[in-house]
N, C-alpha and C positions, 0 to 999 in steps of 0.2 A: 504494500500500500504506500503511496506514494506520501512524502510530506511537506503542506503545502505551509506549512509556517517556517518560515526561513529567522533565525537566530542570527542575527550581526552585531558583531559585537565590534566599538571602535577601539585603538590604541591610544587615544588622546582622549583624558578624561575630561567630562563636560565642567561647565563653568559653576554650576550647582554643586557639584560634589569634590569642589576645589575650596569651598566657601570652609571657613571656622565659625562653628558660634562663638562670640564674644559675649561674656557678663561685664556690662557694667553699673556700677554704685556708687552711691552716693548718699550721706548720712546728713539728714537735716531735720529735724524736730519741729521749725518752724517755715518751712519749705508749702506751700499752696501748689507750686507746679515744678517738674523737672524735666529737662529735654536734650535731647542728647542732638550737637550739632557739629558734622565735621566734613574732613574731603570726602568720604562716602555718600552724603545726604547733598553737597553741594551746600552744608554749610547753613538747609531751613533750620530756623531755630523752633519749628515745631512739628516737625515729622517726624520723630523717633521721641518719643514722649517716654517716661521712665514712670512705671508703677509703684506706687505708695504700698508696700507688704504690711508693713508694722510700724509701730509710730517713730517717726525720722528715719525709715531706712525705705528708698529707693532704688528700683533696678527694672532693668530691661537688657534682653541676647538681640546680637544685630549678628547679619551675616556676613563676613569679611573674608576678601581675599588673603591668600599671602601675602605679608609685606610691611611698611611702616600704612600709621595712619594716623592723621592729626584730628583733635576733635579738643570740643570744648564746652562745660554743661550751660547750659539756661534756665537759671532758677529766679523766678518769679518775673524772667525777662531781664536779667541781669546776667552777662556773663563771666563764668564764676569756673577757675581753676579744678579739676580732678585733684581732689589732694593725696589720692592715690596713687596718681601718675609717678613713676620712676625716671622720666625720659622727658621732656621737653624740647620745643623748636620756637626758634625766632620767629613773628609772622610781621609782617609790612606795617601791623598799626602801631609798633615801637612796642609789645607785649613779646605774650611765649603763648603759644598752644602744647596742650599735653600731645605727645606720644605712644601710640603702642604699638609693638611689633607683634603682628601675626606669624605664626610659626606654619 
């Protein structure tokens, strides 16, 4: 019997399953909103919003390439350093954005 579902499989993995989830947090007790904004999002300061779990502790997984990535939160529309960040980079408005490398 013949079979008519052909299995192909590529040797370049697709662009979905090259992705990392990334956690990130942020601790703030008196925080109303959190947003996570960087080169991945093009930098909206409201498209990756960060969820309120328990009182002052926020988070949200983004899905990132390999590689560096700058990003910077926005809370209450204020932008506000990762005080977690390890890594830091100069950016043009005479500041630092946080760092992370994606492995």
């Amino acid at each position: 019997m013949p079979n008519n579902h052909r299995n192909h499989r590529t040797t370049k993995p697709s662009a979905a399953k090259s992705l990392r989830e990334v956690e990130f947090r942020f601790e703030s007790p008196t925080a109303k909103s959190v947003h996570l904004a960087g080169d991945f999002n093009e930098w909206a300061t409201n498209s990756l919003p960060l969820r309120k779990e328990s009182p002052g502790q926020w988070r949200t997984r983004v899905p990132l390439p390999p590689g560096p990535h700058q990003y910077r939160l926005v809370v209450d529309g204020l932008w506000v350093d990762d005080p977690t960040a390890c890594r830091h980079a100069d950016n043009p408005f005479g500041s630092c954005n946080c760092e992370i490398l994606v492995q």
